[in-house]
Backbone bond lengths (Angstrom), bond angles and torsions (degrees), N, CA, C in turn:
res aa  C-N    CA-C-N  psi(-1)  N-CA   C-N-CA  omega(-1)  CA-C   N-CA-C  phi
1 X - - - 1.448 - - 1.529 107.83 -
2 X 1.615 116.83 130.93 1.362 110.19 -168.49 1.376 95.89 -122.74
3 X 1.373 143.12 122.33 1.502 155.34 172.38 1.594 98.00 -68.86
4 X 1.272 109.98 101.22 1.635 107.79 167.27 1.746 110.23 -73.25
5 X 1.003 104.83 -48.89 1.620 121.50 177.29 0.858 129.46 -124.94
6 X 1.925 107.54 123.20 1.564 97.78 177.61 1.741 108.36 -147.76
7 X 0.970 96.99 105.66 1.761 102.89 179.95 1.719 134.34 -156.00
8 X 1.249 107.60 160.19 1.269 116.49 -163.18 1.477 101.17 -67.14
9 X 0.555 111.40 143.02 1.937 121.40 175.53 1.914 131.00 -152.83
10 X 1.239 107.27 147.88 1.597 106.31 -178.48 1.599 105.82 -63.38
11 X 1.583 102.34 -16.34 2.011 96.06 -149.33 1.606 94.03 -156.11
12 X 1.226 121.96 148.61 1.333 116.56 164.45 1.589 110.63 -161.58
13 X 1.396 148.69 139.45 1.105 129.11 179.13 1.613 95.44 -154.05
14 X 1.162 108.77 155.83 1.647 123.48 -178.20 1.912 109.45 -89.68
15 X 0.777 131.63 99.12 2.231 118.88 165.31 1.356 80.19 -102.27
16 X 1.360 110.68 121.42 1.229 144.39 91.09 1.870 87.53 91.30
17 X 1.444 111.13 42.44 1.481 126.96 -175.26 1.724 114.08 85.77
18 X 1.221 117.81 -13.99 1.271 110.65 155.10 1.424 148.21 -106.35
19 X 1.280 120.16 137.30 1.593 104.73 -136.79 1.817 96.48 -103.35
20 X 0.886 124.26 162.44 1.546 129.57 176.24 1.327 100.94 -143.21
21 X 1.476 105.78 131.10 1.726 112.65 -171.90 1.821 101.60 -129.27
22 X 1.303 100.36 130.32 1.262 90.85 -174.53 1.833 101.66 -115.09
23 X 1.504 120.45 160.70 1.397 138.34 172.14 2.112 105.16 54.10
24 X 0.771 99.54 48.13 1.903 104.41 177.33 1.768 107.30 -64.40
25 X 0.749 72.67 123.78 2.415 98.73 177.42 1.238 111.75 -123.41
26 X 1.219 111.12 151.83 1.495 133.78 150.22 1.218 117.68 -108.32
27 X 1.762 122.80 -8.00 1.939 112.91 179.19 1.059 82.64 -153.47
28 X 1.688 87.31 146.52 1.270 126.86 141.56 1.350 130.13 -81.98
29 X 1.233 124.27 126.79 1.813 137.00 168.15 1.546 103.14 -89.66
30 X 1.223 118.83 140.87 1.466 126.09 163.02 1.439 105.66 -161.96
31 X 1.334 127.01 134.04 1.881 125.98 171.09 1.258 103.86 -79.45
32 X 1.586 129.79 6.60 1.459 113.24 163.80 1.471 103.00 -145.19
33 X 1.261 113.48 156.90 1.716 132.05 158.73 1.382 123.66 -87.90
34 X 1.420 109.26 137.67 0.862 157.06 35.40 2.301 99.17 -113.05
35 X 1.204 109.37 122.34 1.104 126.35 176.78 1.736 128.52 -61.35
36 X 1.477 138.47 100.87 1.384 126.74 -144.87 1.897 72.64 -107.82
37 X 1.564 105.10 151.46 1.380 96.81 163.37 1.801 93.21 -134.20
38 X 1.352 109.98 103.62 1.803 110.73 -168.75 1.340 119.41 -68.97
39 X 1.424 127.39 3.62 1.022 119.83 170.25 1.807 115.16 -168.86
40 X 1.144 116.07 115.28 1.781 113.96 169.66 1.813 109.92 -161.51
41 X 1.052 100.39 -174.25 1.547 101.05 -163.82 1.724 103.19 -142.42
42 X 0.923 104.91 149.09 1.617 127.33 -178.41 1.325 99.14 -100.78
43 X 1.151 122.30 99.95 1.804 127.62 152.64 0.838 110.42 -94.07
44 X 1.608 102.34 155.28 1.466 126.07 -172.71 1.661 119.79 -158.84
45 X 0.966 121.62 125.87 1.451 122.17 169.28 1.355 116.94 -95.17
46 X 1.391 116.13 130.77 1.701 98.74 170.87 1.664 109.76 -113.03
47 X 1.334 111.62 177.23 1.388 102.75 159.64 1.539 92.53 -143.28
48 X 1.397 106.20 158.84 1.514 120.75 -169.59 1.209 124.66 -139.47
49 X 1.549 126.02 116.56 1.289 129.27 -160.23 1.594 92.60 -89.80
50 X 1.783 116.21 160.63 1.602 99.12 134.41 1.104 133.04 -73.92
51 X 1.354 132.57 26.29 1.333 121.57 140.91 1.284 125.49 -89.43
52 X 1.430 115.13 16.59 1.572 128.17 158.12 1.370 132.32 -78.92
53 X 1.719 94.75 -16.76 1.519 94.95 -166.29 1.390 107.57 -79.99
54 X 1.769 95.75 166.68 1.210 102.50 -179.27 1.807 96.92 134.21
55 X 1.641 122.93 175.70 1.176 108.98 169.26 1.438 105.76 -115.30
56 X 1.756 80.64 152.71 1.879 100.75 -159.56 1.335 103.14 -130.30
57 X 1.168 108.25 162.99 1.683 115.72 -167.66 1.614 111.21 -127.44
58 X 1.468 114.58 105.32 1.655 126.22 -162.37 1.408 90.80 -98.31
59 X 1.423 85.91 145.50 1.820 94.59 176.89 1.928 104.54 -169.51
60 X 1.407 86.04 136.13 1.630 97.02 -166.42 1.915 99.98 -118.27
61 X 0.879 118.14 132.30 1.249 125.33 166.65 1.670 133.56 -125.88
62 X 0.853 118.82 129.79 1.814 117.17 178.10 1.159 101.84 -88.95
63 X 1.529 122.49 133.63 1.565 112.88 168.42 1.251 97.04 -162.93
64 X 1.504 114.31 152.21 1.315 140.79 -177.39 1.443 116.64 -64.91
65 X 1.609 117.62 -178.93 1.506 94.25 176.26 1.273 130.34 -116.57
66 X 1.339 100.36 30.15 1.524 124.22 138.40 1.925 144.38 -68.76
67 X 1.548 73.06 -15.48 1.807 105.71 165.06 1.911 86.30 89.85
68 X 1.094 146.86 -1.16 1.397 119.85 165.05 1.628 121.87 -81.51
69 X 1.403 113.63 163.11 1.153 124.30 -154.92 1.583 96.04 -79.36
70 X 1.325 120.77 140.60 1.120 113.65 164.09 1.345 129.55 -65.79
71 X 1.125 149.01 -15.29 1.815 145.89 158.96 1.848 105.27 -139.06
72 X 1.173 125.81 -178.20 1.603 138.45 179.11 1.487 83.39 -74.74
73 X 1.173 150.95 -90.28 0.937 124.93 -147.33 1.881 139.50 -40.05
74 X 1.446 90.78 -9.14 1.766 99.14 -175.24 1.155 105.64 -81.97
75 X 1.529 141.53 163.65 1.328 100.36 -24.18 1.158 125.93 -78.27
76 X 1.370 143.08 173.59 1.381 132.35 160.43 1.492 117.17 -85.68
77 X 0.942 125.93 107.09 1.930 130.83 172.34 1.641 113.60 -90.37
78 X 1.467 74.11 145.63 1.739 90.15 170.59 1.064 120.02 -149.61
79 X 1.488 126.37 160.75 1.880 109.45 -162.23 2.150 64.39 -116.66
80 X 1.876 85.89 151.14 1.856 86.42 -174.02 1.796 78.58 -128.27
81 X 1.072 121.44 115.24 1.828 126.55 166.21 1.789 99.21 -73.01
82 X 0.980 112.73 125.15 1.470 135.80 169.24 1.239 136.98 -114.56
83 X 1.370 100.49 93.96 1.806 102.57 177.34 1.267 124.26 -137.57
84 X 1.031 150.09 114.95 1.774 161.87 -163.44 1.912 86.53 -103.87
85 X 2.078 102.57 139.44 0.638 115.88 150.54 1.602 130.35 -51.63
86 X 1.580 137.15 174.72 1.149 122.41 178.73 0.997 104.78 -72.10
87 X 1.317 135.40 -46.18 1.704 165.78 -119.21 2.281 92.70 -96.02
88 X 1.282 104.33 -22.66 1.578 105.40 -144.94 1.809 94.75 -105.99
89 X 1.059 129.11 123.88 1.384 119.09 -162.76 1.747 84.51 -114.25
90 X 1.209 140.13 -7.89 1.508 123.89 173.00 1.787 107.17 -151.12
91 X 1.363 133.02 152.89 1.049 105.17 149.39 1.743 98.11 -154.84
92 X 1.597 103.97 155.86 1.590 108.88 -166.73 1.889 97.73 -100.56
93 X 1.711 109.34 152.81 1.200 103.74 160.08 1.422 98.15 -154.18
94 X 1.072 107.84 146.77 1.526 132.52 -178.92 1.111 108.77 -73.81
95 X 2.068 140.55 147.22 1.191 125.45 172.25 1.573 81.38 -144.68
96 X 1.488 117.82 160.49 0.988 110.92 -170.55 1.800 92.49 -161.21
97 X 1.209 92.61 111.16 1.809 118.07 -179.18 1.754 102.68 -79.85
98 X 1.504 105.46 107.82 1.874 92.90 167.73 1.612 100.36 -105.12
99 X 1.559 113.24 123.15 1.281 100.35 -172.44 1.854 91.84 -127.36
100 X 1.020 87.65 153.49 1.954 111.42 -148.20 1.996 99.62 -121.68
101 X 1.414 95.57 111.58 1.348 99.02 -169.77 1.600 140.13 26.72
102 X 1.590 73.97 89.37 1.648 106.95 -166.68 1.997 93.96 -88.20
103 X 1.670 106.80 118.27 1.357 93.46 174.01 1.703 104.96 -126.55
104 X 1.290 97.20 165.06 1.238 118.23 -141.37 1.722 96.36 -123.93
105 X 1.314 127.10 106.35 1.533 111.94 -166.61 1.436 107.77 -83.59
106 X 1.469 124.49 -36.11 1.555 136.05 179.88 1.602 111.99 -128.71
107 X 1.101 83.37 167.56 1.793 101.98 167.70 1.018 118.13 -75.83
108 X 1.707 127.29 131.18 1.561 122.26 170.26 1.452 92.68 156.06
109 X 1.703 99.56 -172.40 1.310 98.99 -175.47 1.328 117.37 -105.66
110 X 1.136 113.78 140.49 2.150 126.40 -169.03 1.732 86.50 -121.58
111 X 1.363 91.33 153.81 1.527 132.27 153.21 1.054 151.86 -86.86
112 X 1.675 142.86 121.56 1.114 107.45 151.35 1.369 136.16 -127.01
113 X 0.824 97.92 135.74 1.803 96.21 -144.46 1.598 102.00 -96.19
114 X 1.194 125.48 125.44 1.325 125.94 175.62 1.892 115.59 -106.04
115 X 0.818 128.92 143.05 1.386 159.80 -123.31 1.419 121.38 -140.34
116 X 1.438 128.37 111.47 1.560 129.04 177.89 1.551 99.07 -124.17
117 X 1.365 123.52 117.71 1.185 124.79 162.51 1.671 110.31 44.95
118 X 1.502 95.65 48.09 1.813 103.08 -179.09 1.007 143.04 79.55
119 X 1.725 90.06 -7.06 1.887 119.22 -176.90 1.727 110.83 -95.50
120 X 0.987 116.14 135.09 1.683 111.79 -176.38 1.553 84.15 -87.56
121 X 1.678 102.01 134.53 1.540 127.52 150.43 1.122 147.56 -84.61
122 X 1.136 98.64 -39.22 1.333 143.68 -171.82 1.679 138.94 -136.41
123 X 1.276 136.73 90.13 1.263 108.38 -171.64 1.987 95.70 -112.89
124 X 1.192 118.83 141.81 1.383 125.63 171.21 1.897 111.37 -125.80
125 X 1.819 81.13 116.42 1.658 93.94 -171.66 1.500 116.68 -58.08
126 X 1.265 136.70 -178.65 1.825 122.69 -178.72 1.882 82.21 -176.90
127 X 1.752 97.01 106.30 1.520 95.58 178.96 1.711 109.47 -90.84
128 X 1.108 130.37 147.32 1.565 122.26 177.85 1.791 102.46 -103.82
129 X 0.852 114.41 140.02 1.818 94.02 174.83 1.899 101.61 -151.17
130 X 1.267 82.16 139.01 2.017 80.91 178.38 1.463 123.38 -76.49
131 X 0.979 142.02 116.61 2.039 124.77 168.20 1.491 100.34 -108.55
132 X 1.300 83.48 -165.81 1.685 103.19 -168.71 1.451 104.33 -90.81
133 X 0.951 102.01 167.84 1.890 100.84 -167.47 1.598 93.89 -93.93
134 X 1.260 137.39 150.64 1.259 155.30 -159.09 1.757 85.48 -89.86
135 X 1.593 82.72 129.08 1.753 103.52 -176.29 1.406 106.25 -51.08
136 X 1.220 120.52 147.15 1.724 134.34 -174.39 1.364 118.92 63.83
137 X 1.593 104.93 18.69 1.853 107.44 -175.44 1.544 95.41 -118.25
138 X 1.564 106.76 129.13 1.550 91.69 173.16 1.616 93.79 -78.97
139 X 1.663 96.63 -171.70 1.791 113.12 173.08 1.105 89.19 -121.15
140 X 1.834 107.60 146.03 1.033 122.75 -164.01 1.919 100.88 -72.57
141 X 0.841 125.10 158.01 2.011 121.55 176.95 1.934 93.63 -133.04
């Protein structure tokens, strides 16, 4: 299984096998900690041999760089059933993670590491970093 695409994004949606991803990052800015980000999506493209088939176990995790997960909900699992006709020598599918206030307790660099049957595939870095709050803005306390 080869991940053509895989990234953090504001927006992502599938027509009809093709995927369009809109606003893709690797950091977050915030003038205070712990950092909420209320809404973005994990895209991903796969491609799939028949030597994929079979059932497989997907799993995505956020984690710090201490290697723990960022909240109880991580990781996310999924059992993915895999089978290609004989006739079909590749085929792509889009998956698309909407994950809904993702928080962030410090600054630094997190992961997210995606997962085939226990095997890391994929890891996509996500830096958090603090600045100064833009002159004439308070920060929220």
């Amino acid at each position: 299984m080869d991940i053509q695409i895989a990234t953090l994004c504001d927006h992502a949606a599938d027509y009809n096998g093709k995927m369009v991803i809109t606003g893709t990052f690797d950091t977050l800015a915030a003038p205070q900690m712990p950092v909420v980000q209320p809404h973005c999506c994990l895209a991903m493209r796969l491609c799939i041999t028949p030597e994929d088939s079979g059932q497989r176990k997907f799993s995505v995790n956020i984690i710090d760089e201490d290697g723990t997960s960022i909240n109880e909900q991580m990781p996310i699992e999924a059992d993915m059933p895999i089978e290609l006709p004989d006739s079909v020598p590749f085929m792509t599918r889009n998956l698309i993670l909407n994950l809904q206030g993702l928080k962030f307790e410090d600054e630094g660099i997190y992961s997210i590491d995606i997962t085939v049957d226990e095997e890391l595939v994929q890891r996509i870095p996500l830096r958090i970093v603090k600045v100064d709050a833009p002159q004439g803005q308070p920060v929220n306390e």
